[in-house]
C-alpha positions as CSV (number, residue, x, y, z in Angstrom):
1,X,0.0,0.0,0.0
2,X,3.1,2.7,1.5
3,X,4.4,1.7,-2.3
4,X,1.2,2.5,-4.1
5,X,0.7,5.4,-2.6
6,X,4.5,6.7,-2.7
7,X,4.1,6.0,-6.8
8,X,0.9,7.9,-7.4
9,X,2.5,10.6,-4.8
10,X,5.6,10.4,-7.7
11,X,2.9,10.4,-10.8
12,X,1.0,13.4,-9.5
13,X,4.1,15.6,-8.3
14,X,5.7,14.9,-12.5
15,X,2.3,16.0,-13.2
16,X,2.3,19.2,-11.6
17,X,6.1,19.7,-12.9
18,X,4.9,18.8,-16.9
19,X,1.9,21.2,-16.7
20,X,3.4,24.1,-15.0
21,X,6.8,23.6,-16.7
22,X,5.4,24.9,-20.1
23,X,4.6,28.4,-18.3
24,X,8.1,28.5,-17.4
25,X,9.7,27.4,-20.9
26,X,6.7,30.2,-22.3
27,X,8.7,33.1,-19.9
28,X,12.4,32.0,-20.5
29,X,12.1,30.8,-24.1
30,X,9.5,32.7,-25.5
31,X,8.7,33.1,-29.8
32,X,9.8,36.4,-30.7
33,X,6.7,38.5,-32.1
34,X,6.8,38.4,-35.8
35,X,7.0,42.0,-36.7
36,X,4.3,41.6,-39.6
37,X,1.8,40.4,-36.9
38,X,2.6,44.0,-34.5
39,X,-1.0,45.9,-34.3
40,X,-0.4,49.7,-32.9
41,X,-3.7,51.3,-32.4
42,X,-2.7,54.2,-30.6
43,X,-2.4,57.9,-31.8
44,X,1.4,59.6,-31.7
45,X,-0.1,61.9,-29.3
46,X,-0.5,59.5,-26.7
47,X,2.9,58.3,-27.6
48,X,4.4,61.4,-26.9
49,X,2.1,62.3,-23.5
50,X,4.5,62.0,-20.6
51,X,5.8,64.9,-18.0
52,X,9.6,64.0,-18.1
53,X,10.4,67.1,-18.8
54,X,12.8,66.3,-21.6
55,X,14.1,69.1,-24.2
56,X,11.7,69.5,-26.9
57,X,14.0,68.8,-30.0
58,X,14.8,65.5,-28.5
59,X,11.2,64.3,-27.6
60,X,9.7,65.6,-30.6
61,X,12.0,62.7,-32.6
62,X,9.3,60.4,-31.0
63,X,6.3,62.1,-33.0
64,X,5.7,60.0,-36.3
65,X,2.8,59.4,-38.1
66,X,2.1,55.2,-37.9
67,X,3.0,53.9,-41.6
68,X,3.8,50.8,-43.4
69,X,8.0,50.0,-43.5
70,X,7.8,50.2,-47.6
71,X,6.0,53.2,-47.6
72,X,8.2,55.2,-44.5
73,X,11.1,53.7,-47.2
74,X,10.1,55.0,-49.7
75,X,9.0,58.8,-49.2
76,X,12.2,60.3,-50.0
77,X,14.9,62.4,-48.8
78,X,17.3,59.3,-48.2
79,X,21.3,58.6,-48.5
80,X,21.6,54.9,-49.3
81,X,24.3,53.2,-46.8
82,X,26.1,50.3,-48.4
83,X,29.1,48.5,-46.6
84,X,30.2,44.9,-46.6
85,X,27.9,43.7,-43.7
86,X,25.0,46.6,-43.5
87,X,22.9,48.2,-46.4
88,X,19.8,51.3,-45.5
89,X,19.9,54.3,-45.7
90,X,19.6,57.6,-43.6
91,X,16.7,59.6,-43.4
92,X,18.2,63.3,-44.0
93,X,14.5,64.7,-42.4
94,X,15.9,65.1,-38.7
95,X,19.7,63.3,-39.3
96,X,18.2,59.6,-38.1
97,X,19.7,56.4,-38.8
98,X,16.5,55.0,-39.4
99,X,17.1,52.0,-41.7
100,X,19.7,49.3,-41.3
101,X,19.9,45.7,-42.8
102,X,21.9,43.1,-41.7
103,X,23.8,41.4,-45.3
104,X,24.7,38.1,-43.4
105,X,22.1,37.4,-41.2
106,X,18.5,36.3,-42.8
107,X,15.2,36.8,-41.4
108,X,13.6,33.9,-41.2
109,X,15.3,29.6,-42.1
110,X,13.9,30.9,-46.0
111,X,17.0,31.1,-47.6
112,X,14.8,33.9,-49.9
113,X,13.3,35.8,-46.9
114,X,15.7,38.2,-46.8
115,X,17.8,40.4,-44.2
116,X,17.4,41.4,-40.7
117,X,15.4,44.8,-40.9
118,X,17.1,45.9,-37.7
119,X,17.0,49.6,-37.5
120,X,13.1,50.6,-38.7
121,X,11.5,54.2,-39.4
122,X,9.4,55.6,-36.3
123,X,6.0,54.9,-36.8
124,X,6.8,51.6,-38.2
125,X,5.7,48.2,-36.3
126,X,9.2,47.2,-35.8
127,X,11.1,50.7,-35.0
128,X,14.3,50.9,-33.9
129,X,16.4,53.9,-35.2
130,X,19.1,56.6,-33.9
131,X,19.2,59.7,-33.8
132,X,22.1,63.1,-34.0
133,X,21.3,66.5,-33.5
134,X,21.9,69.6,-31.4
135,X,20.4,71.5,-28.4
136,X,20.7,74.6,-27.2
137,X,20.3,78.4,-26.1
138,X,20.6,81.6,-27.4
139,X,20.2,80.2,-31.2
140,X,17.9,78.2,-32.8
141,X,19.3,74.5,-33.8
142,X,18.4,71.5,-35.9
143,X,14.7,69.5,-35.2
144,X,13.1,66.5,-36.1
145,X,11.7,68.0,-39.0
146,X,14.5,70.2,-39.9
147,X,15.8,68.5,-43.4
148,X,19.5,68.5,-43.6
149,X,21.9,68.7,-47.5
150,X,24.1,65.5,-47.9
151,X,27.1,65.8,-49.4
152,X,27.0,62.5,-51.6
153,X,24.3,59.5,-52.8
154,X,25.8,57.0,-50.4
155,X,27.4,55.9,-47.2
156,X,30.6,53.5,-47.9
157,X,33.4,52.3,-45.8
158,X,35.7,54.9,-48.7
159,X,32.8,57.6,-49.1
160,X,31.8,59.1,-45.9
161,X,28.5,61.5,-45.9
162,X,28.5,65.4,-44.7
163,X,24.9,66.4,-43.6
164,X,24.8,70.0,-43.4
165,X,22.5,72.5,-41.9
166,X,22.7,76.3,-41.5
167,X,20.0,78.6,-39.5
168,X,20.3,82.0,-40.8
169,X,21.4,82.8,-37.3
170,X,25.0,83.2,-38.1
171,X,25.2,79.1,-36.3
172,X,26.3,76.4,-39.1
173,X,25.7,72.2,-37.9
174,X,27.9,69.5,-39.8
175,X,27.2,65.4,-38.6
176,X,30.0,64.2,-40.9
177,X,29.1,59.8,-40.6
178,X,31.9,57.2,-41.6
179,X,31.1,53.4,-41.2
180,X,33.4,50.6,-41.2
181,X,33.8,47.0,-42.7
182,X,31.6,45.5,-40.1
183,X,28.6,47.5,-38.1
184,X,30.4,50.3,-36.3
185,X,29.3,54.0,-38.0
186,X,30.9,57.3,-36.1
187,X,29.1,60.7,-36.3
188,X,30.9,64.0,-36.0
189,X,29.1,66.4,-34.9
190,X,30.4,70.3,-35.0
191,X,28.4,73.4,-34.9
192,X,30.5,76.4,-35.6
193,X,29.4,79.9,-34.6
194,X,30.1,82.5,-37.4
195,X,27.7,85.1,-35.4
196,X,28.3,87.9,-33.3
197,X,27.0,86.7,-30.0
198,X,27.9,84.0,-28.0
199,X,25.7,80.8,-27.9
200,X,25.1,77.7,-25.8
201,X,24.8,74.0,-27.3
202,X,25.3,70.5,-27.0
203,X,25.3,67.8,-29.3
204,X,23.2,64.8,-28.1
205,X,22.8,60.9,-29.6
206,X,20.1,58.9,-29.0
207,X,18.7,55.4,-29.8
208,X,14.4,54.9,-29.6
209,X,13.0,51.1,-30.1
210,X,9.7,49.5,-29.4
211,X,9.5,46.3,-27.1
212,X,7.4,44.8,-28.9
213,X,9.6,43.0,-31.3
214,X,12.5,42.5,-28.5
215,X,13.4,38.9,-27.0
216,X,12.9,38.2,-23.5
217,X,15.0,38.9,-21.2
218,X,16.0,35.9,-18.9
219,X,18.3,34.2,-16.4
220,X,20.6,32.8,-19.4
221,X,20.7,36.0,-21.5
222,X,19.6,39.6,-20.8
223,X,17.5,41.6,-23.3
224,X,16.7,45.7,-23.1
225,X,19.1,48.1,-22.3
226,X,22.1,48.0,-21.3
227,X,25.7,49.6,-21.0
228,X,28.9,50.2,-19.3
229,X,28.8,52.3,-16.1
230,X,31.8,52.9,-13.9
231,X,33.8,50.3,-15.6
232,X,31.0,47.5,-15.3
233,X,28.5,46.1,-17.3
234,X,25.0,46.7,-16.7
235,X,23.2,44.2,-17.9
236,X,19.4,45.7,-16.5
237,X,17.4,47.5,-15.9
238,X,14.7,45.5,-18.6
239,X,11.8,47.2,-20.0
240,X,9.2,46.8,-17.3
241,X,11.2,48.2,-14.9
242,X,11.9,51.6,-17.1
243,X,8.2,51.9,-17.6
244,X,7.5,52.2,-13.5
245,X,10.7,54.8,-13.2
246,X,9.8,56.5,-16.2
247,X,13.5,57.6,-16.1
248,X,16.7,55.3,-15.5
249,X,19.6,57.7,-15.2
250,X,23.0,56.4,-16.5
251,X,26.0,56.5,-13.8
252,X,29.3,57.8,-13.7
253,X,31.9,57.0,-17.0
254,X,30.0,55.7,-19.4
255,X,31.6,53.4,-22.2
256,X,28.8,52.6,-24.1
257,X,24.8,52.3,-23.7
258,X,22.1,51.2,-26.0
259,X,19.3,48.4,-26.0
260,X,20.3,44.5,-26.5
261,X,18.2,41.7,-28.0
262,X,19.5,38.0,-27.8
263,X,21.5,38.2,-31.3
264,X,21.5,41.6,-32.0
265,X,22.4,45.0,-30.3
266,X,22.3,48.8,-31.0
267,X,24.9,51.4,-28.6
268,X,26.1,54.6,-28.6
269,X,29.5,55.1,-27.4
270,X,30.2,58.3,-26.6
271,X,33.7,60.4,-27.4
272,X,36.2,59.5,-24.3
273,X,36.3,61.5,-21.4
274,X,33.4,63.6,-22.4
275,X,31.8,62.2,-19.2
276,X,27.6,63.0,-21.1
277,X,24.3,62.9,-19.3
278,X,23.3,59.4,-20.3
279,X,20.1,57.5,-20.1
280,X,17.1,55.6,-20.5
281,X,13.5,56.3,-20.6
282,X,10.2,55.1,-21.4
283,X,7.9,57.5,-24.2
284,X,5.0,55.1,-23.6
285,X,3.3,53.0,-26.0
286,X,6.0,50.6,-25.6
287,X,8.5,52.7,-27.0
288,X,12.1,53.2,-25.0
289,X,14.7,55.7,-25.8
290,X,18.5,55.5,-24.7
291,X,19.9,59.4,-24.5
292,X,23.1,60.2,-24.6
293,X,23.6,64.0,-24.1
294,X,27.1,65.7,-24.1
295,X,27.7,68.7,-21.6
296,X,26.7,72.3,-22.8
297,X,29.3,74.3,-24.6
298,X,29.4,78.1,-25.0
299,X,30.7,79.2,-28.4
300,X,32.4,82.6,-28.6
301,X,32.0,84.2,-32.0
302,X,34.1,82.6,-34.3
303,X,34.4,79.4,-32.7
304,X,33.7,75.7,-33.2
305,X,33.1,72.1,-31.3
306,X,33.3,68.8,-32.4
307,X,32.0,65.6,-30.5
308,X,32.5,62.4,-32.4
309,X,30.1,59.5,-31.1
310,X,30.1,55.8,-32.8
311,X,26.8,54.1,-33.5
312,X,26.6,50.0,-33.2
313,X,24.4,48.7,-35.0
314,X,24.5,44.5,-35.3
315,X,24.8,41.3,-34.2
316,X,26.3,40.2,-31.2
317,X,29.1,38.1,-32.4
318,X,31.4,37.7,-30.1
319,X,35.0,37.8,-32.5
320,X,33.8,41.3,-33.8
321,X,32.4,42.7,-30.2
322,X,36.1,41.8,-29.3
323,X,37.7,43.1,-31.8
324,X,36.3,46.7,-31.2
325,X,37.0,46.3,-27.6
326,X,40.3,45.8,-28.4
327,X,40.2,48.6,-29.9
328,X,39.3,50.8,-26.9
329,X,35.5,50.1,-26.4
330,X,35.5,49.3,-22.6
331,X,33.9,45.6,-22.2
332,X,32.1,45.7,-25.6
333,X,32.7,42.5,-25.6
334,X,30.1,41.6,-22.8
335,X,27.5,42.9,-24.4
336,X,26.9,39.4,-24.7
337,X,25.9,37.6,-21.4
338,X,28.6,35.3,-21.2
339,X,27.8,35.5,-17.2
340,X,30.1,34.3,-14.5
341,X,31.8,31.2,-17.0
342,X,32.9,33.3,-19.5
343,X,36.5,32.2,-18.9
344,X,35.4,28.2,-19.8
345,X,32.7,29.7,-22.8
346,X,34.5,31.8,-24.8
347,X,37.2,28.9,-25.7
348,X,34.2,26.3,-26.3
349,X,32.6,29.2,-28.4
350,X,36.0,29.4,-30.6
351,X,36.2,25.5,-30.8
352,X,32.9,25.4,-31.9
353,X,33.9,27.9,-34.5
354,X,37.2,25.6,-35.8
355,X,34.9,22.9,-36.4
356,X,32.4,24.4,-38.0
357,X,34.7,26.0,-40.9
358,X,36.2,22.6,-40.9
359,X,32.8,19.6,-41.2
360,X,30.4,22.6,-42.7
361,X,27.7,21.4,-40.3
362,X,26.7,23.3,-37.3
363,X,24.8,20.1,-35.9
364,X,28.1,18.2,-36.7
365,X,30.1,20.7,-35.1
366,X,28.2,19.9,-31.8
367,X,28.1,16.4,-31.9
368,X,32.2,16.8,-32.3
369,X,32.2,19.8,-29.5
370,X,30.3,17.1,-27.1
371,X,32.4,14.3,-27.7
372,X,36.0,16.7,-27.2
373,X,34.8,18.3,-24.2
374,X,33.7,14.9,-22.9
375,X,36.8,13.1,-23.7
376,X,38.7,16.3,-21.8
377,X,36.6,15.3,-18.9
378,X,36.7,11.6,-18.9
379,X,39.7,11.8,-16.5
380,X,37.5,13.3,-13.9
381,X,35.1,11.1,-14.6
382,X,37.2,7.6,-14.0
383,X,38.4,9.1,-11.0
384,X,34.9,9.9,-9.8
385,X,34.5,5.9,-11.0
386,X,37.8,4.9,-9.1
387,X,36.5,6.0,-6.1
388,X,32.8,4.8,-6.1
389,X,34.9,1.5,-6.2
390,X,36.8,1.7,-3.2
391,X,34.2,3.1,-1.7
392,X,31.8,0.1,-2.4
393,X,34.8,-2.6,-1.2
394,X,34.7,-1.2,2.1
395,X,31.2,-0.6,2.4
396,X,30.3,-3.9,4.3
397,X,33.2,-2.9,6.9
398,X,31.4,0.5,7.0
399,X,27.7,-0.9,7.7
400,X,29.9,-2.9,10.7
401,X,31.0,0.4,12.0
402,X,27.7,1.6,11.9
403,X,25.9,-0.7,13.5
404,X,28.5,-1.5,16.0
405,X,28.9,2.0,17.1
406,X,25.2,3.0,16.3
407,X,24.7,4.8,20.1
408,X,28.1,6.6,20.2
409,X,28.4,8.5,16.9
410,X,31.6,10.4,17.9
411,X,33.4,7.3,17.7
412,X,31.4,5.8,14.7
413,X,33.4,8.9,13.2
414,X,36.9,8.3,14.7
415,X,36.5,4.9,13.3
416,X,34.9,5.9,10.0
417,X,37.9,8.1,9.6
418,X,40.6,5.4,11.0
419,X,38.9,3.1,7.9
420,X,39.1,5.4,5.3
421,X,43.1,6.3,6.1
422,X,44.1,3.0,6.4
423,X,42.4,1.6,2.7
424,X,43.6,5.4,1.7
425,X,39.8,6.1,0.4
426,X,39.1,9.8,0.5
427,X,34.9,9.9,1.1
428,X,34.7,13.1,-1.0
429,X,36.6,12.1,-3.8
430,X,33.7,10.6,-6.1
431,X,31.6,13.7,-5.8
432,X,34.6,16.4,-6.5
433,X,34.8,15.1,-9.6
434,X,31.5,15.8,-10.5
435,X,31.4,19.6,-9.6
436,X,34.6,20.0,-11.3
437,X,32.1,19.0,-14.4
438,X,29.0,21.7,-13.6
439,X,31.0,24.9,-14.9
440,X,32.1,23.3,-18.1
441,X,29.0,21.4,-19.4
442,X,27.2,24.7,-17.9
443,X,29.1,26.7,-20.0
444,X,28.8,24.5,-23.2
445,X,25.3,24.9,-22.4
446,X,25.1,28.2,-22.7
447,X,27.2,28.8,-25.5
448,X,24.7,27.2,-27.4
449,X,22.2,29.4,-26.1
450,X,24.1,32.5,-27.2
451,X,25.9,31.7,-30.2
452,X,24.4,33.4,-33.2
453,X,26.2,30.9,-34.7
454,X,23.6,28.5,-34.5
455,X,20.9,30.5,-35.6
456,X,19.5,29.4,-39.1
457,X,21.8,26.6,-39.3
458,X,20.8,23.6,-40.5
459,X,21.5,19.5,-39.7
460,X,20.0,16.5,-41.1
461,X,16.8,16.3,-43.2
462,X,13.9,17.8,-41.3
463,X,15.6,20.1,-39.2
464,X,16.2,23.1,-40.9
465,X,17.3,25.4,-37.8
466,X,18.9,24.6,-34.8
467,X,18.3,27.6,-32.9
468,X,14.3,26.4,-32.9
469,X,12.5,23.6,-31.3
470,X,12.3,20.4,-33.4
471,X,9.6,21.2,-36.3
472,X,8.7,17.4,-36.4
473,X,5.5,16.5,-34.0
474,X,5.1,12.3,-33.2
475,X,1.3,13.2,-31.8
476,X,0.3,14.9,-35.3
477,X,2.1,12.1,-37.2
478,X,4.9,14.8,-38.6
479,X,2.0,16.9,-39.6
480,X,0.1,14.2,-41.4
481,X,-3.0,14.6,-39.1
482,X,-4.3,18.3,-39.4
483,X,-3.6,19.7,-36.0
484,X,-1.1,21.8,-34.3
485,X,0.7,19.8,-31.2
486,X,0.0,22.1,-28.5
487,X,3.1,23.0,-25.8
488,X,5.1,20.2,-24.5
489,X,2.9,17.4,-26.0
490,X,5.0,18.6,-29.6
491,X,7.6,15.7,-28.9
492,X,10.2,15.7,-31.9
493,X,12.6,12.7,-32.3
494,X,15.1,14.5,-30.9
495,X,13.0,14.3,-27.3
496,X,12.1,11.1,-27.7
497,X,15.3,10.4,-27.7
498,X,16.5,12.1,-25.2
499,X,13.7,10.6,-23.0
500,X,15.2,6.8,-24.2
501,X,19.1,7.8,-23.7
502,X,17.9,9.0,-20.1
503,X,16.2,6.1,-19.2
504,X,19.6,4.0,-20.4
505,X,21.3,5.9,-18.2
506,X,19.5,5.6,-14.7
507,X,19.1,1.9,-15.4
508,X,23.1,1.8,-15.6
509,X,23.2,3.3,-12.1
510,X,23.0,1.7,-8.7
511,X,19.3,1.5,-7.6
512,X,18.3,4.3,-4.9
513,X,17.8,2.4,-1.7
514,X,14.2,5.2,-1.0
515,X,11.2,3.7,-3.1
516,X,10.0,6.9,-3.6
517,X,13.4,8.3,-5.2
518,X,13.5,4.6,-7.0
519,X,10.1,5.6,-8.6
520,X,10.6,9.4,-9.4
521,X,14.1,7.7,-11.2
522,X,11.8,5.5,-13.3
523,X,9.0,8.1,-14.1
524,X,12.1,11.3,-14.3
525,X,13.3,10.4,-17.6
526,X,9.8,10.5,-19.2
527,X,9.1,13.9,-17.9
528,X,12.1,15.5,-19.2
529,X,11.1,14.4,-22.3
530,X,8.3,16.6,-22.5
531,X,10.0,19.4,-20.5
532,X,12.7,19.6,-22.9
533,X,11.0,19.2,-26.2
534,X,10.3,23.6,-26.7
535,X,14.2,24.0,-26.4
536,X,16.1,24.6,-29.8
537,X,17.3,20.9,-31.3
538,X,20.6,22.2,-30.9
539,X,20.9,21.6,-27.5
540,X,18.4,18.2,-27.8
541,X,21.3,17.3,-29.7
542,X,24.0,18.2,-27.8
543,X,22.0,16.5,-24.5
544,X,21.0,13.6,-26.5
545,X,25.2,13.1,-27.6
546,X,26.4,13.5,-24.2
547,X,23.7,10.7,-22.5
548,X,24.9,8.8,-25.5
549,X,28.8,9.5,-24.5
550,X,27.6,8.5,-21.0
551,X,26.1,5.4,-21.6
552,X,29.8,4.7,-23.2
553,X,31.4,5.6,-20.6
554,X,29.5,4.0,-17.5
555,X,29.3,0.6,-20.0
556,X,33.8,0.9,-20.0
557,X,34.3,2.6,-16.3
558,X,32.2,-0.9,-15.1
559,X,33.6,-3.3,-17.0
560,X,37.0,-2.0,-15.4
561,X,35.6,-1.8,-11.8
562,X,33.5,-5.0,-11.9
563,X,32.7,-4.4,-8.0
564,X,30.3,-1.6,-9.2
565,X,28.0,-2.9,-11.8
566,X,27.9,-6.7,-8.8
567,X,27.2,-4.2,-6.5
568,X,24.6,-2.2,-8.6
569,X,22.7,-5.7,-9.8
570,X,23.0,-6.9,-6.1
571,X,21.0,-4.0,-5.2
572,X,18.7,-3.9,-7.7
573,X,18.1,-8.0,-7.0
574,X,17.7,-7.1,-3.2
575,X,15.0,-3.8,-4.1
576,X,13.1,-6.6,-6.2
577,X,12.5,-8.8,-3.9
578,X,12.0,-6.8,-1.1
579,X,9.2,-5.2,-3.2
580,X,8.1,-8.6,-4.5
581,X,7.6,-9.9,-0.7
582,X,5.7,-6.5,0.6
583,X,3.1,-6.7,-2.2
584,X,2.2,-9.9,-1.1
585,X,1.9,-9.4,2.1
């Protein structure tokens, strides 16, 4: 009866853990919104409505008639960029960065579906777009509606652009942009005073997205804005959290600041030691703005200042993030969340790298990553083995101890001890072994999370991307029967699998002596076959290779301690018919 009751006690708690588990894979791993399904009903007045009592030139950049992305495209008044990574153009009607396209990174798995629309017109479902102008007293200065003269057709890596703006005032503006071979574009901005007063201005930079199309932000990766402050990184606060403080002011020595998603990021770094008002701050209607605001400079007559920001605008991958922080951008290269086992992720990330350029197959490349990282650890592992074994030969001795000193435990532990230093068996030795693991398989783990890498990238026949969950559905037949699998019920092989490999593995270990832990064993393999079919079949893959590696390995590490697996059946034989004898009776 005790063992009826402890199983349908195990059924119902896996129960409980499959049904609210999908809630919890819904908030860490959620579907990014496809920016073709966004629906804004509300009016650019209510976007705009908000007492932060922000300087008018800046907030009025936020005002922008709701309009289709072709349309806000094509209106005109445009300087096409074209570089090696990035193509878009720059909207000369208030000097915004307003459309960017990423050359190397697609859409959607449709090889035909096109590039990553990551910068976006205002007004547009999926904006996201920067910002350079001027503030100031005494004069008056460029607006968001103030259209400036471009210098050339086009933006290149050899042909930088010169917008230009004069106001009659005797006060001329220049925003002279560059960009580079990668995603890096810098903005000079000078404002010369050919007048016969003195004037006060400041040249500001600022980035304004929606939330609607970003990724969530979770414990693995962080998604909204983000910077470096002080010297550290800053990976918070996220959207919600803006939208209750209205403001977030930026701290002391800023390096960089801008908005993250998973894959991709836009920052402003400012010019060094310019020490600017920086910032975030919601506009409302799901619509967040980092400012970046340079201190206020009065221009004598016949005088002139320059401040030169930069403007990323790209993916997060990690060899070019290092690369410009190499080049002087404090901790750009954390803009990723590598978190605390960056040391261990980075080196798998380059590994994973090599063998991808060298098998052409990202899946391949993991299989290959598992099996090198495994064999690294094997060591560990047979020592971990090694001393499960000595451990098990004086176990009978130990349960002698035990029950021989059972009243005076002080000196069942003087004589535990005595026993282990005389057969020179170090207790703590078989677990060690397996902490050393945690970091490293943690870290592989996570890589896989990150890695941009493994977006869009292919393995064997059905599965066309490994950064998604297996397409393939056993309940719908592989989408012979015309439903949709609903949540964790959409088991792919690549679960199945993993539930099979699982179960392999627990049967290869000693039974648990507690019936209940004997029975959540059993059942525990099965549930983590639903709770890990919505992650991406990347890391089914990588889970399903290393139980596979593991079944290896526990099938050679018994075979050269025989004393384990005797022990293990012995167990398992003495469990059965213990079992056997209480149901009878």
């Amino acid at each position: 009866m005790d063992n009826q009751r402890n199983l349908i006690l195990a059924v119902v708690l896996c129960g409980i853990l499959i049904l609210g588990y999908e809630a919890a894979v819904t908030y860490y791993y959620p579907t990014p919104p496809e920016t073709e399904q966004v629906d804004r009903a509300t009016t650019p007045e209510q976007r705009v409505a908000q007492d932060t009592g922000e300087n008018p030139e800046i907030a009025s950049a936020a005002i922008q008639k709701e309009v289709d992305l072709d349309e806000a495209l094509s209106a005109g008044n445009r300087v096409a960029i074209d570089a090696p990574r990035v193509e878009g153009s720059i909207n000369l009607v208030g000097a915004k960065i307003d459309d960017i396209e990423l050359k190397d990174h697609r859409a959607t798995v449709d090889k035909d579906s096109g590039p990553v629309q990551l910068f976006a017109p205002a007004g547009t479902p999926i904006q996201n777009f920067a910002q350079f102008g001027f503030v100031g007293e005494g004069t008056q200065v460029p607006g968001a509606d103030t259209v400036w003269q471009a210098s050339g057709e086009a933006l290149t890596p050899d042909t930088p652009i010169d917008l230009r703006w004069d106001n009659a005032q005797g006060q001329r503006f220049r925003i002279r942009l560059s960009i580079d071979d990668n995603y890096m574009i810098t903005a000079e901005q000078t404002v010369a005073n050919t007048g016969n007063a003195p004037v006060v201005v400041s040249p500001f930079a600022t980035i304004t997205r929606t939330s609607l199309t970003a990724s969530k932000s979770t414990w693995i990766s962080h998604s909204g804005p983000i910077g470096t402050f002080g010297g550290t990184v800053d990976y918070g606060p996220d959207y919600d959290d803006v939208v209750e403080q209205k403001v977030v002011a930026g701290e002391a020595d800023p390096a960089w600041l801008g908005f993250t998603d998973i894959y991709w990021l836009g920052a402003l770094i400012p010019e060094a030691g310019s020490a600017p008002d920086t910032g975030f701050r919601s506009l409302g209607d799901n619509l967040f703005r980092a400012d970046l605001i340079y201190n206020p400079a009065t221009l004598q007559p016949g005088r002139q200042i320059t401040r030169t920001s930069r403007l990323f605008a790209g993916a997060k991958e990690s060899g070019v993030l290092d690369a410009y922080q190499d080049a002087g951008i404090a901790q750009f290269g954390l803009a990723i969340d590598w978190g605390w086992f960056r040391w261990f992720e980075k080196p798998i990330l380059w590994l994973l790298r090599q063998i991808f350029s060298v098998v052409g197959n990202f899946g391949v490349a993991i299989i290959l990553l598992t099996c090198i990282v495994r064999g690294l650890m094997f060591p560990i592992a047979q020592k971990g083995f090694s001393s499960m074994a000595s451990m098990k030969a004086i176990q009978p001795e130990m349960k002698k101890l035990q029950e021989k000193h059972k009243d005076d435990k002080v000196t069942q532990q003087q004589e535990m001890q005595k026993l282990f230093k005389e057969r020179g068996v170090n207790p703590v030795a078989g677990c060690l072994p397996m902490l050393l693991q945690i970091p490293v398989f943690f870290a592989l783990y996570k890589v896989l999370i990150l890695a941009i890498e493994m977006r869009h990238q292919p393995f064997v026949f059905w599965i066309k991307d490994l950064s998604a969950p297996d397409p393939a559905h056993i309940l719908n037949l592989f989408g012979m029967l015309p439903f949709e699998v609903p949540g964790m019920l959409a088991l792919g092989p690549l679960a199945l699998l993993l539930g099979c490999t699982m179960w392999l593995t627990f049967k290869l270990n000693p039974a648990a002596m507690d019936p209940v832990q004997q029975q959540v064993f059993s059942i525990m393999p099965w549930v983590m076959m639903f709770v890990m079919s919505p992650f991406a079949a990347g890391l089914l893959l990588y889970w399903n290779t290393s139980n596979i590696l593991t079944l290896a390995q526990q099938k050679y590490l018994y075979s050269k301690h025989p004393q384990l697996r005797e022990a293990a059946e012995k167990e398992r034989a003495e469990k059965a018919a213990k079992t056997q004898s209480e149901s009878k009776a």
